[in-house]
C-alpha positions as YAML, in Angstrom:
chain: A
units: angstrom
residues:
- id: 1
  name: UNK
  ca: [100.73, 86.07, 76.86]
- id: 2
  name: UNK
  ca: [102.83, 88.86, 76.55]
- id: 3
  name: UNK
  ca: [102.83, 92.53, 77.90]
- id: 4
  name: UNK
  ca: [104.52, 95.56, 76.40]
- id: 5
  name: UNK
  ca: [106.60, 97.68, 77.89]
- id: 6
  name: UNK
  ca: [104.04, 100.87, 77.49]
- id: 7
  name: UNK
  ca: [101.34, 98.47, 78.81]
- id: 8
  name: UNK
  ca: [102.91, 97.54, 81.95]
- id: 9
  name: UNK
  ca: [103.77, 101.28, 82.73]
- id: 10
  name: UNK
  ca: [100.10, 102.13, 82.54]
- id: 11
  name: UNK
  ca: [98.74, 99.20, 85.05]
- id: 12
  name: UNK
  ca: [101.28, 100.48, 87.51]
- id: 13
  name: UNK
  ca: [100.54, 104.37, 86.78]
- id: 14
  name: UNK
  ca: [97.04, 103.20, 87.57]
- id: 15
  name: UNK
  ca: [97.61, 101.19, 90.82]
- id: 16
  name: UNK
  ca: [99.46, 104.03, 92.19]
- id: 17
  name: UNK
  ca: [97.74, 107.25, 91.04]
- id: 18
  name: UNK
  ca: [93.84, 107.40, 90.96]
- id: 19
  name: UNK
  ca: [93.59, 107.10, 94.59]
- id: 20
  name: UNK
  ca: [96.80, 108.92, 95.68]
- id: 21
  name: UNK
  ca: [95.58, 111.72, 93.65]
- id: 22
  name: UNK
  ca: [92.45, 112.15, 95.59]
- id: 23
  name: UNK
  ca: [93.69, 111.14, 99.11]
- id: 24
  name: UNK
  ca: [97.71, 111.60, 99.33]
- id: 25
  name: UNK
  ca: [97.89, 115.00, 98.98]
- id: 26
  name: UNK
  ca: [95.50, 115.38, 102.13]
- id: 27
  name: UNK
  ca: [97.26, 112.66, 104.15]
- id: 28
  name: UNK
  ca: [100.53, 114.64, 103.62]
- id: 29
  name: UNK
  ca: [98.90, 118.20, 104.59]
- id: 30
  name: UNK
  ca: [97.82, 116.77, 108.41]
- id: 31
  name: UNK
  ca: [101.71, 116.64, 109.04]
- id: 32
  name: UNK
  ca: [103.65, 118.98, 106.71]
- id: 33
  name: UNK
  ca: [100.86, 121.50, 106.48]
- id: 34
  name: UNK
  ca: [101.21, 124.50, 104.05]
- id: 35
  name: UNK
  ca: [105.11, 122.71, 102.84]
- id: 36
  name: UNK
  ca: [102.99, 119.46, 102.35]
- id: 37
  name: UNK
  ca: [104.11, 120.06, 98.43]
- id: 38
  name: UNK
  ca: [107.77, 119.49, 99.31]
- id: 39
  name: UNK
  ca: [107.64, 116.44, 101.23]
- id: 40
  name: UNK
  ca: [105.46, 115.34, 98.02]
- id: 41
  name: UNK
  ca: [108.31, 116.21, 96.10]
- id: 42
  name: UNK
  ca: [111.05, 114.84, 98.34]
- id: 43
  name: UNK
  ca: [109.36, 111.87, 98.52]
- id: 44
  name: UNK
  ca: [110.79, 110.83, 94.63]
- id: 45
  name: UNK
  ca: [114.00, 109.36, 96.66]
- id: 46
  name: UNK
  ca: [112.27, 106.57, 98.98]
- id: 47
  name: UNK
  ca: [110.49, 105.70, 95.12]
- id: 48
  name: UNK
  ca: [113.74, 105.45, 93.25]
- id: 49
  name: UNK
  ca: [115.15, 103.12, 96.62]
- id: 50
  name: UNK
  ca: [111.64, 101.04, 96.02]
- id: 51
  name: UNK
  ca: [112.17, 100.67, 91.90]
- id: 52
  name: UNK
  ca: [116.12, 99.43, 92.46]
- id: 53
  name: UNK
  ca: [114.51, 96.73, 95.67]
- id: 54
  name: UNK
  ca: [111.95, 95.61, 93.15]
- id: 55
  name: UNK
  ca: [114.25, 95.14, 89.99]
- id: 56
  name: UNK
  ca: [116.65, 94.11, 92.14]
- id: 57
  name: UNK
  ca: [114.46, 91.12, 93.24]
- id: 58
  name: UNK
  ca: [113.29, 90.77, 89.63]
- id: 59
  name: UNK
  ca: [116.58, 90.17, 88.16]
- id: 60
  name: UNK
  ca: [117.74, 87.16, 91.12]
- id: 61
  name: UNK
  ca: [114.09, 85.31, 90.56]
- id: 62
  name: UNK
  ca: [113.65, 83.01, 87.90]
- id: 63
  name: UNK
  ca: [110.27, 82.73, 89.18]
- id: 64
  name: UNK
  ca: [106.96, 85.36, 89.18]
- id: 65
  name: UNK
  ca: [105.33, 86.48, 92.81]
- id: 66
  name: UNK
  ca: [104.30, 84.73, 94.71]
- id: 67
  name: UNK
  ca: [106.37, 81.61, 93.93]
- id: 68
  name: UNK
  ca: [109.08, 83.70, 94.32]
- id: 69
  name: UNK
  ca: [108.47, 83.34, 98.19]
- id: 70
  name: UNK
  ca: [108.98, 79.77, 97.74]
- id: 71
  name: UNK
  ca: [112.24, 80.25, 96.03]
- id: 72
  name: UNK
  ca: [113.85, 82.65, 98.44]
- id: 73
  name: UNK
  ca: [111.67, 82.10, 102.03]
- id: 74
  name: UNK
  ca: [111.03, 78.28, 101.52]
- id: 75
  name: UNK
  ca: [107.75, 76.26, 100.77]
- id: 76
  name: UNK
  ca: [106.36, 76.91, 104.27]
- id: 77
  name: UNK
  ca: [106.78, 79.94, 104.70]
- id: 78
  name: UNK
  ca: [106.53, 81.08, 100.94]
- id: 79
  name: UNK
  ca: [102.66, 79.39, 101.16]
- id: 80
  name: UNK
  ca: [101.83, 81.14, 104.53]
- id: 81
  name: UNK
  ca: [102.75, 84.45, 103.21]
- id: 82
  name: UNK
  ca: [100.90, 83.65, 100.03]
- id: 83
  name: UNK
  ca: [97.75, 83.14, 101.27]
- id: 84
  name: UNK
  ca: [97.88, 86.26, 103.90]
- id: 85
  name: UNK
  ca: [98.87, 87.93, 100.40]
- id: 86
  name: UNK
  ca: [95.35, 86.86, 99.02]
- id: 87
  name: UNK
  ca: [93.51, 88.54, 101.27]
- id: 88
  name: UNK
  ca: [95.42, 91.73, 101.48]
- id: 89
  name: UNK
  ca: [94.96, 92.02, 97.52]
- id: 90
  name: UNK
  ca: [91.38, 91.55, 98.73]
- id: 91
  name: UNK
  ca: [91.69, 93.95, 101.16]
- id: 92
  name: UNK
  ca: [92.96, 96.51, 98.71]
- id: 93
  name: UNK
  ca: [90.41, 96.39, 95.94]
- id: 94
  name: UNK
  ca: [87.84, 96.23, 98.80]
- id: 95
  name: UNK
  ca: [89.17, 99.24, 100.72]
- id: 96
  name: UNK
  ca: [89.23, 100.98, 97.14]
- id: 97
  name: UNK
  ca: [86.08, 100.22, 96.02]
- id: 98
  name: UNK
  ca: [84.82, 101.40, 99.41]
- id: 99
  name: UNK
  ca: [86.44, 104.83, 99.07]
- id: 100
  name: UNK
  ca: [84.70, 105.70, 95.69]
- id: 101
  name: UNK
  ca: [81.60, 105.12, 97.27]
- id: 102
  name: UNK
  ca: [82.23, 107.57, 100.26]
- id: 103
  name: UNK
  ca: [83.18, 110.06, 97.31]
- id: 104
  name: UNK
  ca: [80.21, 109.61, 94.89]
- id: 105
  name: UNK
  ca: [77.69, 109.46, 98.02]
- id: 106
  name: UNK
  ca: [79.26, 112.87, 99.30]
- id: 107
  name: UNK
  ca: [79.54, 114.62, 95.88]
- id: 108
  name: UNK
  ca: [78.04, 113.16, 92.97]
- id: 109
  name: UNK
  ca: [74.76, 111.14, 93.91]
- id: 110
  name: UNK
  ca: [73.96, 111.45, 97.62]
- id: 111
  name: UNK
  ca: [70.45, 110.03, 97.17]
- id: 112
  name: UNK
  ca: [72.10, 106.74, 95.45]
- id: 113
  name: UNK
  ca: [72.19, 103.28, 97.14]
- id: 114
  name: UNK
  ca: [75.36, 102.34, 98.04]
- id: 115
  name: UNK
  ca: [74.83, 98.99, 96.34]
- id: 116
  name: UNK
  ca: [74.52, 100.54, 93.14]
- id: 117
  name: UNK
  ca: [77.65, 101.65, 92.97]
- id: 118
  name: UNK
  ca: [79.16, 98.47, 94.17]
- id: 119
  name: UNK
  ca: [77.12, 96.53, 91.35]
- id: 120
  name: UNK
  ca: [78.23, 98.70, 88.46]
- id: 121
  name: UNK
  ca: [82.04, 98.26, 89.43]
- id: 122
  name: UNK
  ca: [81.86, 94.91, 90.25]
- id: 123
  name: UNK
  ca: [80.20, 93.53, 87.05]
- id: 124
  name: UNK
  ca: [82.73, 95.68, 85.24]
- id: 125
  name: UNK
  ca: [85.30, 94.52, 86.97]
- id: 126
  name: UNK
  ca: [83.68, 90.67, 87.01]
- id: 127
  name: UNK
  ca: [83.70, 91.58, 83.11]
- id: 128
  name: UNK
  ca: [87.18, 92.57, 82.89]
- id: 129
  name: UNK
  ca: [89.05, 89.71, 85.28]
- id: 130
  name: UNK
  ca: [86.70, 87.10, 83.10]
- id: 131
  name: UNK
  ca: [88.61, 88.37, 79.71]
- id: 132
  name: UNK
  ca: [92.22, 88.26, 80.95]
- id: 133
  name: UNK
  ca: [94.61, 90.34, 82.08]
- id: 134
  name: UNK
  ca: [95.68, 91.39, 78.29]
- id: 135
  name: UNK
  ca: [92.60, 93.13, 77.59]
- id: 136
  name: UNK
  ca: [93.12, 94.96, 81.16]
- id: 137
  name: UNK
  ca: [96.32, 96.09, 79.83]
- id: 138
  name: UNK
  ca: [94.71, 97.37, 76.71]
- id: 139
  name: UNK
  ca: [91.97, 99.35, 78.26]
- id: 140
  name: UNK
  ca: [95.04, 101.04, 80.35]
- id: 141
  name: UNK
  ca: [96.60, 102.45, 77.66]
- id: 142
  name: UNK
  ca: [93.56, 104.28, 76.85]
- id: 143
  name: UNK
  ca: [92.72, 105.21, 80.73]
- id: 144
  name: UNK
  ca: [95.96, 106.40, 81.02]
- id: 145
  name: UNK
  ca: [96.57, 108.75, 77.32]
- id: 146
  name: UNK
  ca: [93.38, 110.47, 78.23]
- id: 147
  name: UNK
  ca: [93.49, 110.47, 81.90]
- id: 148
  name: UNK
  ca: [96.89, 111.66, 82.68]
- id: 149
  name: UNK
  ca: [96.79, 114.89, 80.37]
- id: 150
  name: UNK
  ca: [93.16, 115.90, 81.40]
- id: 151
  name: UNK
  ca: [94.74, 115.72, 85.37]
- id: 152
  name: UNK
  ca: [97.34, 117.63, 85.04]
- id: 153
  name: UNK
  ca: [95.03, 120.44, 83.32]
- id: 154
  name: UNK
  ca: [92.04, 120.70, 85.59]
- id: 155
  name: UNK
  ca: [94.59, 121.03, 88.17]
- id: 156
  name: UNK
  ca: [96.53, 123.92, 86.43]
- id: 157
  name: UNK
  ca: [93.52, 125.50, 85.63]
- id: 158
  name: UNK
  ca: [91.95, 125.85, 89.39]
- id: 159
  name: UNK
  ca: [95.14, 127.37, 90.37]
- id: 160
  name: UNK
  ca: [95.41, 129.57, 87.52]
- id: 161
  name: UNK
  ca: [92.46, 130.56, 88.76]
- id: 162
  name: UNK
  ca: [92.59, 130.87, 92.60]
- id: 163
  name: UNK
  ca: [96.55, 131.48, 93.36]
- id: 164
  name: UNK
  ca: [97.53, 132.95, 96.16]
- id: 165
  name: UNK
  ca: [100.91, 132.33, 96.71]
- id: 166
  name: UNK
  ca: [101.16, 134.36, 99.84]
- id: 167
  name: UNK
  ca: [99.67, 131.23, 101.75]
- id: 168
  name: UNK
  ca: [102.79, 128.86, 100.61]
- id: 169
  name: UNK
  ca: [104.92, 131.36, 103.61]
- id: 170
  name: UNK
  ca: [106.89, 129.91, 105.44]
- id: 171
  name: UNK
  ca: [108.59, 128.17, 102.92]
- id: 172
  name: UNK
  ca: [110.18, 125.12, 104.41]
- id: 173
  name: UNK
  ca: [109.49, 126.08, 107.95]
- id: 174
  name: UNK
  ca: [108.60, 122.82, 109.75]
- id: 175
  name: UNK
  ca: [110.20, 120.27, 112.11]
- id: 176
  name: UNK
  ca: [112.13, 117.19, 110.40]
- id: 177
  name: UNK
  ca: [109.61, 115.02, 112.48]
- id: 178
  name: UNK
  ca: [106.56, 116.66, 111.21]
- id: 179
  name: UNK
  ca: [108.32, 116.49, 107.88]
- id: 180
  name: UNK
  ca: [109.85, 113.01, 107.57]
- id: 181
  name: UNK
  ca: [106.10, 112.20, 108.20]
- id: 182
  name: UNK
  ca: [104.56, 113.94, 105.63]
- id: 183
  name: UNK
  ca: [107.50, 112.12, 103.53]
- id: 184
  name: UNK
  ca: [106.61, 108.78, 104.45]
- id: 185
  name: UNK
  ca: [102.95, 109.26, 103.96]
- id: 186
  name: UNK
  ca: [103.85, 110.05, 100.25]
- id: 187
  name: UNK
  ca: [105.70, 107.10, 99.63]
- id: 188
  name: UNK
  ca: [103.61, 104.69, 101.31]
- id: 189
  name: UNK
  ca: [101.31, 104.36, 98.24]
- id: 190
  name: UNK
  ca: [104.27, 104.11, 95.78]
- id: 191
  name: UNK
  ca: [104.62, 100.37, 97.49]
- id: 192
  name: UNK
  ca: [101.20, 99.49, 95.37]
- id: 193
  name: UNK
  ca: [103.90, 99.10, 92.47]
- id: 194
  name: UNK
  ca: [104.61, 95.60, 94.18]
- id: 195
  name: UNK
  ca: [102.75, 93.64, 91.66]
- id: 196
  name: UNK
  ca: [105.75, 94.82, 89.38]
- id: 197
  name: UNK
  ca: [107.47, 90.72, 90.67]
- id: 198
  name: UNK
  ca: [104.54, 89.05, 88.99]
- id: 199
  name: UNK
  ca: [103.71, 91.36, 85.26]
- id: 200
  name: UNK
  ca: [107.61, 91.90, 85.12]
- id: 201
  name: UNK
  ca: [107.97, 88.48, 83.76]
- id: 202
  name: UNK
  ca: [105.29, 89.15, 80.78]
- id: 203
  name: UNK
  ca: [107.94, 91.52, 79.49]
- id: 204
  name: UNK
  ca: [110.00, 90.30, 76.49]
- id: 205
  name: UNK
  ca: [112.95, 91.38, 78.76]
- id: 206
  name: UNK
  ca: [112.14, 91.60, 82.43]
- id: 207
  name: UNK
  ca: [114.87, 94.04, 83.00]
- id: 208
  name: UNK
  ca: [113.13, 96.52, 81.20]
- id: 209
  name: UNK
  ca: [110.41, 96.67, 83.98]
- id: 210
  name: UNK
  ca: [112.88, 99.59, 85.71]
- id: 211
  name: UNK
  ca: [112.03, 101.80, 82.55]
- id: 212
  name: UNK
  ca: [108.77, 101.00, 83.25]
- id: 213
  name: UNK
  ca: [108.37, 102.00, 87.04]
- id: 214
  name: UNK
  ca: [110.39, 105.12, 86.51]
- id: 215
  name: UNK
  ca: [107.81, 106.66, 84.09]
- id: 216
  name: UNK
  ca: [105.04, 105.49, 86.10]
- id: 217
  name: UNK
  ca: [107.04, 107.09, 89.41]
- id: 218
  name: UNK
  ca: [107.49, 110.39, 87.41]
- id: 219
  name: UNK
  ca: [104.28, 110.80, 86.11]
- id: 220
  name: UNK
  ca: [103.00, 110.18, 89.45]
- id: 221
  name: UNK
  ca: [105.09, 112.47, 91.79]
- id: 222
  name: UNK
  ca: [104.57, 116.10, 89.98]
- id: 223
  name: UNK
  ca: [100.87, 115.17, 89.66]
- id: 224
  name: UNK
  ca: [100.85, 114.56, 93.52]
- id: 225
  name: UNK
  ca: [103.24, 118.08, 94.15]
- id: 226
  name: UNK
  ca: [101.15, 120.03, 92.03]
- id: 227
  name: UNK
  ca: [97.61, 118.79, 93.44]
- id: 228
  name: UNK
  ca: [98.87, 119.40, 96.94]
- id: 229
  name: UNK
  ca: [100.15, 122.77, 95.87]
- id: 230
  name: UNK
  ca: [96.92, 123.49, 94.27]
- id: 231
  name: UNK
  ca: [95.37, 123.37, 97.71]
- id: 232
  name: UNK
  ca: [97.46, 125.30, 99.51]
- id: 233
  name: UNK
  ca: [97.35, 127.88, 97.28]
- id: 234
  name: UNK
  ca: [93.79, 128.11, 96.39]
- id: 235
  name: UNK
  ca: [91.77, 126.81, 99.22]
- id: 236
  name: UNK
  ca: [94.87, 127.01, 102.19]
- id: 237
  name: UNK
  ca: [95.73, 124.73, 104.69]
- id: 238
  name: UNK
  ca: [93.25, 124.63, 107.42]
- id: 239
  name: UNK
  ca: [90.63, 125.02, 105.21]
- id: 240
  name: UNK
  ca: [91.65, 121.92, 103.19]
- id: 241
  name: UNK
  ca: [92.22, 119.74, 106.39]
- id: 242
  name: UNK
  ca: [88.63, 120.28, 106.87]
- id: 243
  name: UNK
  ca: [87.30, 118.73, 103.71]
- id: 244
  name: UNK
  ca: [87.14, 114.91, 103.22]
- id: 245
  name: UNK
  ca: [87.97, 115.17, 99.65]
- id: 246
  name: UNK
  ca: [90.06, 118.68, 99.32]
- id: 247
  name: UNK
  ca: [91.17, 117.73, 95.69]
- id: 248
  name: UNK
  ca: [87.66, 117.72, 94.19]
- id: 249
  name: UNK
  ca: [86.87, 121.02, 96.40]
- id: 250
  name: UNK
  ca: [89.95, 122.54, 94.78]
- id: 251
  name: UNK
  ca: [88.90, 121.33, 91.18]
- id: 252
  name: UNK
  ca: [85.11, 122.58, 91.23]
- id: 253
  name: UNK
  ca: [86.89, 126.09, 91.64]
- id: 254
  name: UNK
  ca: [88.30, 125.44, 87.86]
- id: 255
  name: UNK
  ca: [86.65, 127.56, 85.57]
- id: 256
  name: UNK
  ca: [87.80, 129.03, 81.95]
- id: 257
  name: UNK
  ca: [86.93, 132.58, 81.36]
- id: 258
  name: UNK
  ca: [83.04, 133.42, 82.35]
- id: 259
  name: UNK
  ca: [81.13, 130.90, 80.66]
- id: 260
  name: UNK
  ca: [82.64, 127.56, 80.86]
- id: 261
  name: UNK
  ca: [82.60, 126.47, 84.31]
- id: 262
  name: UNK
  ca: [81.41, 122.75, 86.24]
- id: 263
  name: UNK
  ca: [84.62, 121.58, 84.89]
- id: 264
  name: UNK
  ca: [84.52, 118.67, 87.75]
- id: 265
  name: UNK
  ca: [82.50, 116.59, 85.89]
- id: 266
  name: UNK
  ca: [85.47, 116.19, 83.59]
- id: 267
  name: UNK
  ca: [87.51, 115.49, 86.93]
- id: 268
  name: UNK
  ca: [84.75, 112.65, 88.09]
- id: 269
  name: UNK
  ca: [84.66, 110.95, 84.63]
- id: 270
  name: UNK
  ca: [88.21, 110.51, 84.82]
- id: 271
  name: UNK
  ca: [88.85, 109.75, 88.32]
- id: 272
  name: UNK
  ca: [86.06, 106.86, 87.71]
- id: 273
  name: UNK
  ca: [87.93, 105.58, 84.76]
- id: 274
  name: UNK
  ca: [91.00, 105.66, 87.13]
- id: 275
  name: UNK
  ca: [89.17, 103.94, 89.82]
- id: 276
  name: UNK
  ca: [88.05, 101.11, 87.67]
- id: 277
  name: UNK
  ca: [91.71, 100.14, 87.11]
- id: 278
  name: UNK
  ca: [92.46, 100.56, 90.32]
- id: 279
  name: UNK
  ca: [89.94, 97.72, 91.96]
- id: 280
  name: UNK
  ca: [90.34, 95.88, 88.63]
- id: 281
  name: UNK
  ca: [94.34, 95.40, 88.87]
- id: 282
  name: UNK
  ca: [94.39, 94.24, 92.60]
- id: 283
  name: UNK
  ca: [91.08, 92.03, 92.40]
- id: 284
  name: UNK
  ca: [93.12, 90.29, 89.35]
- id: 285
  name: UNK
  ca: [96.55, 89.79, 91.44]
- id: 286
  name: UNK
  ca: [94.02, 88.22, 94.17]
- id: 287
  name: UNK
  ca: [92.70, 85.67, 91.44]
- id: 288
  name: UNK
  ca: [96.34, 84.96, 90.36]
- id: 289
  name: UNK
  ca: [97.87, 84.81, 93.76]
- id: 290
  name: UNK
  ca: [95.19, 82.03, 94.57]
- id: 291
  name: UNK
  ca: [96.09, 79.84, 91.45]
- id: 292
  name: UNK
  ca: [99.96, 79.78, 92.05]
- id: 293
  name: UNK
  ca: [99.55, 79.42, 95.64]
- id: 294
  name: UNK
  ca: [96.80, 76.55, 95.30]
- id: 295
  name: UNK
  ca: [98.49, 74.81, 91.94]
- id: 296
  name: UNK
  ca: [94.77, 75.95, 90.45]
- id: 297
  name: UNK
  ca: [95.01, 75.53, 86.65]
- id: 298
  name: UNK
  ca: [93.15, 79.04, 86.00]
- id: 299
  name: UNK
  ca: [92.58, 82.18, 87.59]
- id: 300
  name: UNK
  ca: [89.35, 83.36, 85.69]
- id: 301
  name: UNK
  ca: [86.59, 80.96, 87.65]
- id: 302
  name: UNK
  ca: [87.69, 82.67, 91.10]
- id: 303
  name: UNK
  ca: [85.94, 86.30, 89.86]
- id: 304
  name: UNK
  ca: [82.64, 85.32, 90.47]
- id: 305
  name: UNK
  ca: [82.67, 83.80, 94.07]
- id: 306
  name: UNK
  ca: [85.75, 87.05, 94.44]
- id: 307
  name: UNK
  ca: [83.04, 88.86, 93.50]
- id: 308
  name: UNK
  ca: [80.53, 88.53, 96.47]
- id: 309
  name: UNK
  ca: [83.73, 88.63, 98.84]
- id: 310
  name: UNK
  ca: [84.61, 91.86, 97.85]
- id: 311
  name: UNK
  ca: [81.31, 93.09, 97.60]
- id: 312
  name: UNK
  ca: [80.02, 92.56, 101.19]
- id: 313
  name: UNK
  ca: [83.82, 93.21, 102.28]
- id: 314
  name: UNK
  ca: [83.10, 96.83, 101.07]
- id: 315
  name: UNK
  ca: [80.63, 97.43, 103.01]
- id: 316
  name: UNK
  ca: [81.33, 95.92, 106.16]
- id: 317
  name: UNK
  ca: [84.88, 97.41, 106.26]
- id: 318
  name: UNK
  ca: [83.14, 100.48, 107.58]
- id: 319
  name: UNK
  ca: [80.23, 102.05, 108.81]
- id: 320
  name: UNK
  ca: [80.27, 105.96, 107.73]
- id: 321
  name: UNK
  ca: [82.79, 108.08, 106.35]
- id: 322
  name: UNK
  ca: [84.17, 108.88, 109.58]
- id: 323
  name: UNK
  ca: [85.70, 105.22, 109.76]
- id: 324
  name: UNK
  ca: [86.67, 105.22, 106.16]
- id: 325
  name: UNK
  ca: [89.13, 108.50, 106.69]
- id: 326
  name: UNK
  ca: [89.95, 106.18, 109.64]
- id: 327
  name: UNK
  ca: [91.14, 103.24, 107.69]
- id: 328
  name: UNK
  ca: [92.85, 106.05, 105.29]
- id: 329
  name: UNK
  ca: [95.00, 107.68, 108.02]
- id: 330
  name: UNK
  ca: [95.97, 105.04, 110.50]
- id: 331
  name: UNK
  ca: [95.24, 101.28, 109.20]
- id: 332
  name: UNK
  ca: [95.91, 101.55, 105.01]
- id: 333
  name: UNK
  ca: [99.40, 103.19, 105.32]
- id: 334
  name: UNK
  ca: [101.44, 100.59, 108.05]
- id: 335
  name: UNK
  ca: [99.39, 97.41, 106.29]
- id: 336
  name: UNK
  ca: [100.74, 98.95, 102.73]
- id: 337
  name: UNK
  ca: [103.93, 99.18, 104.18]
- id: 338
  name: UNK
  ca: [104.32, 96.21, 105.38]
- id: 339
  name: UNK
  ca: [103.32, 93.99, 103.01]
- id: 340
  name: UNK
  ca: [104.23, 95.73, 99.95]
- id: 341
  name: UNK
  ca: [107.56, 97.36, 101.32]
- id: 342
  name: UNK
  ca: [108.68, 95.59, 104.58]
- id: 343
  name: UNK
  ca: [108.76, 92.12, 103.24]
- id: 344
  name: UNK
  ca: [109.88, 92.79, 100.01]
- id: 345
  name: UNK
  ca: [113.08, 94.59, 101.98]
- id: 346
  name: UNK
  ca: [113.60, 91.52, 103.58]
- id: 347
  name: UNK
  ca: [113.19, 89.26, 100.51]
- id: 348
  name: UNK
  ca: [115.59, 92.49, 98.97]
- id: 349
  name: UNK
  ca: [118.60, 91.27, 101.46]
- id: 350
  name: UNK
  ca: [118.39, 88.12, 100.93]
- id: 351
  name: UNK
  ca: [118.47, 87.65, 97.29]
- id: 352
  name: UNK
  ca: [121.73, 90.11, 97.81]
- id: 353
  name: UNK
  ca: [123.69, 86.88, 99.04]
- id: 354
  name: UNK
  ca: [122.24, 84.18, 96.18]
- id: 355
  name: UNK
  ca: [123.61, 84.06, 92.35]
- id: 356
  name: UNK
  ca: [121.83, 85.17, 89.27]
- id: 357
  name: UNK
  ca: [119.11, 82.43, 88.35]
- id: 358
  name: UNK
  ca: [119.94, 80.72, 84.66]
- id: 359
  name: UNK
  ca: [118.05, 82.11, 82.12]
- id: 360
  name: UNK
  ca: [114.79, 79.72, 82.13]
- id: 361
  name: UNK
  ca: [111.15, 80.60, 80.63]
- id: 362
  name: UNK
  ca: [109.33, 81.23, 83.12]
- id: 363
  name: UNK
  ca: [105.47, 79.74, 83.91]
- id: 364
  name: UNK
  ca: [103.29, 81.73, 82.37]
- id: 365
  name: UNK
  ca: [100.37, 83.58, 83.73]
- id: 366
  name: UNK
  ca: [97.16, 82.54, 82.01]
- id: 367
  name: UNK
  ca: [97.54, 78.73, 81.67]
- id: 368
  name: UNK
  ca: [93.74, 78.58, 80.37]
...
């Protein structure tokens, strides 16, 4: 199997963005306040640093993640970490199915069993992992040429609608603590680009999986400065720290002249679309992770018992909202960090000391 270019900027546009585009903007605000927009913004540096680790690790493996952590860490420690890297893709798709829940139950369908929603995205999801990761990458490219445009315009629009730019003063007023903070918390979620070591070796060339990740990081970084501007602006800071969900308060404001108003509906079909990719992606590197790190000759027959894992995962990972924004603020950012920025830094220094691999084909993906 092969992946284009275009194809493998749209899974990681989708790993990165659906969620950070309802959540990051909000995580930001708690430190960096009304200048939360800048730290969005500043945070494009620690993103181009995380692109040249990743190609960098790319280019001196001959070898996809995870056997890449035998080649560089050893067999021993290469299988530990590839098992603890099963669960955290686990963990992921579970923690991300779990947060559209808390959103449709709060906005959309309050009087909705839980278990409905986890049903419908599961079978979906069961339904895409079954057909292979190719028609995943297809279905992206259409996510992404209707999703990204329709984003960036329900945003413009509520603020076209609701600016008040008085409540952006002080500009750039705030401590270096407060905002190195509100940096980090931006850049965190760029670190989801870490399947990048296993899809980069679809590519015809997998040196041009740097083209890809810069599109994907600046696509991504305006949409996240201009959401968390669009809440300053329109519904202000305090205000916005209040909400769970401040984007979607922000976006049912949109409205176009008199008569066309409820534009959020447009913002929920998309952000679903987006969050279908976004447990979808994940739940598939869990599935592939298993088969390299087990020898297993396919991935496909590990969705359905995946399937009930994630499922009761979901809801046992917490009770209420309450411990969902809990898992947002103070347990999702230092696990993504480590795991999909920590060790890869380490990996990072010590492929700086070995020698270009010879150019070898490397084991494909889908061995079905």
């Amino acid at each position: 199997m092969k992946m284009t270019n275009f194809q493998l900027f749209c899974l990681l546009l989708l790993l990165i963005a659906p969620v950070a585009y309802l959540e990051t903007p909000h995580l930001i605000m708690h430190t960096a306040f009304n200048n939360s927009w800048l730290a969005a913004l500043v945070a494009i540096i620690p993103g181009l640093l995380l692109v040249y680790m990743y190609c960098h690790i790319i280019n001196k493996s001959s070898q996809p993640f995870p056997l890449l952590l035998n080649e560089h860490l050893g067999i021993a420690l290469g299988k530990i970490l590839g098992v603890a890297y099963i669960f955290l893709f686990i963990l992921v798709t579970s923690y991300t199915l779990r947060l559209f829940i808390e959103f449709m139950k709060m906005n959309v369908l309050p009087a909705t069993p839980i278990s409905v929603f986890i049903g419908v995205l599961l079978f979906i999801g069961f339904a895409a992992i079954k057909t292979g990761l190719e028609n995943i990458a297809r279905v992206s490219e259409i996510l992404v040429l209707i999703g990204v445009p329709f984003s960036y315009i329900i945003v413009i629009i509520a603020i076209a609608n609701n600016f008040h730019i008085d409540r952006l003063l002080p500009v750039g007023y705030i401590n270096y603590k407060s905002f190195g903070m509100g940096v980090l918390l931006g850049s965190y979620v760029l670190g989801k680009m870490m399947p990048v070591l296993s899809l980069a070796f679809l590519l015809d060339n997998k040196k041009e999986a740097r083209n890809a990740m810069n599109k994907a990081l600046f696509v991504h970084i305006p949409l996240t400065v201009i959401t968390a501007l669009g809440l300053v602006v329109t519904l202000g800071t305090i205000p916005s720290l209040s909400f769970t969900f401040p984007t979607f308060n922000m976006v049912r404001l949109a409205r176009v002249g008199i008569f066309v108003q409820n534009l959020d509906i447009i913002f929920i079909s998309i952000w679903i679309m987006g969050i279908f990719a976004a447990v979808t992606i994940p739940w598939f590197m869990a599935c592939f992770v298993t088969q390299k790190v087990f020898n297993l000759r396919d991935y496909r027959f590990l969705a359905a018992p995946s399937t009930l894992i994630i499922g009761i995962f979901s809801i046992t990972i917490s009770r209420n909202n309450l411990e969902t924004l809990i898992w947002s603020m103070y347990i999702i950012p230092p696990l993504y960090s480590i795991f999909f920025i920590g060790i890869p830094f380490i990996i990072f220094i010590i492929t700086l000391f070995k020698p270009y691999p010879e150019k070898t084909v490397p084991e494909p993906i889908d061995q079905s």
